[in-house]
C-alpha positions as CSV (number, residue, x, y, z in Angstrom):
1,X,-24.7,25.6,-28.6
2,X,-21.2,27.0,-27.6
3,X,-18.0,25.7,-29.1
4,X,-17.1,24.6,-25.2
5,X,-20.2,21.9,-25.3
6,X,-18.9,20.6,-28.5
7,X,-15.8,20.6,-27.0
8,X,-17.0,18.6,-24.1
9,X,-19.0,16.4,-26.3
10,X,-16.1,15.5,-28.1
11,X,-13.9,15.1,-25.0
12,X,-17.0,12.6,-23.9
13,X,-16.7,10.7,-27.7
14,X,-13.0,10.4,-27.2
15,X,-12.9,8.8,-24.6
16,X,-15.5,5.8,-25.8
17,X,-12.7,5.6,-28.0
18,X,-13.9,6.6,-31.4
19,X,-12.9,10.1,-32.5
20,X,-14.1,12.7,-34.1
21,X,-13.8,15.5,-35.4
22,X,-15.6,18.9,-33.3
23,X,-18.1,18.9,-36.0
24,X,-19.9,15.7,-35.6
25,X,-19.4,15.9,-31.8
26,X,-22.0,18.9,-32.4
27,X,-24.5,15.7,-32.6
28,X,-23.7,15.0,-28.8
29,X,-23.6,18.3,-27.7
30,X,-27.1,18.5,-29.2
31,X,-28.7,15.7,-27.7
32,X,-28.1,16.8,-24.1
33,X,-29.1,20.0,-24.7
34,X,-32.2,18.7,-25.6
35,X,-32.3,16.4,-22.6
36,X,-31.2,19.4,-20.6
37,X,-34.5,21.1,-21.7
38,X,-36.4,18.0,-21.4
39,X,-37.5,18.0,-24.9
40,X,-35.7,14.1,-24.8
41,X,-36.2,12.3,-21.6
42,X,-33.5,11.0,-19.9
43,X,-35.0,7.3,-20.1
44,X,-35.2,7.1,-24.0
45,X,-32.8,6.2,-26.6
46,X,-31.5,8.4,-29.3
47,X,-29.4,7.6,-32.2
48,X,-26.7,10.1,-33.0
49,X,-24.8,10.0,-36.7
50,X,-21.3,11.0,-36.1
51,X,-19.9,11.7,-39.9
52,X,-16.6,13.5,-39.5
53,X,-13.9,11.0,-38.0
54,X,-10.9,11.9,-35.8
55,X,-8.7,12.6,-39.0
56,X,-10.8,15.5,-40.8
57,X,-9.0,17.7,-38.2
58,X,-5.8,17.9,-37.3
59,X,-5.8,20.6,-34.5
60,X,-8.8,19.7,-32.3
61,X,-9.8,16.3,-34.4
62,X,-6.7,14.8,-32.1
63,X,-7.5,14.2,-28.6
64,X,-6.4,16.0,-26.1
65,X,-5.5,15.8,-22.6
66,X,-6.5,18.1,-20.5
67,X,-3.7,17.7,-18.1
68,X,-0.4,15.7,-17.9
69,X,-0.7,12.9,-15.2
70,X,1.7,9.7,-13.9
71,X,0.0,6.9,-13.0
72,X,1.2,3.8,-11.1
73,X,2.0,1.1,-13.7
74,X,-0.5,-1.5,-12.4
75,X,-4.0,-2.2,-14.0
76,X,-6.3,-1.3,-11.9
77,X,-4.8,2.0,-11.7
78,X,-5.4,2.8,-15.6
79,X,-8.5,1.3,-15.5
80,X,-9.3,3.9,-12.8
81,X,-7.9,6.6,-14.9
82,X,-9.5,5.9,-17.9
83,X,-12.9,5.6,-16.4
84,X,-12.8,8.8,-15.6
């Protein structure tokens, strides 16, 4: 896999909200690969082991945002944002 799935794995790990660091997002990255070749179906369930947590790396192991945005300061509005 390429370092820009992991990257994206992470990026998808982040935002559940529990950070890690690019290794153990490898996990992720893995696992739809695998669905992606239909090797795991999209209906079953897979348990992924995420060792490394967000502080084991302190370049990419802090997430980041991809792009600088200003929201409205109302709920539903980060709600929105964050669901993204």
């Amino acid at each position: 896999m390429t370092d820009e799935e992991i990257l994206a794995a992470k990026t998808v790990i982040d935002r559940a909200g529990l950070g890690c660091e690019p290794a153990s997002a490898a996990t992720l990255a893995g696992i739809r690969k695998l669905v992606e070749r239909g090797v795991i179906k999209r209906d079953e369930r897979v348990v992924g082991v995420l060792t490394g947590n967000l502080l084991k790396d302190n370049q990419t192991g802090i997430p980041q945002q991809s792009e600088k945005a200003v929201v409205a300061a109302d709920i539903d509005t980060v709600r929105r944002i964050l669901s993204q």
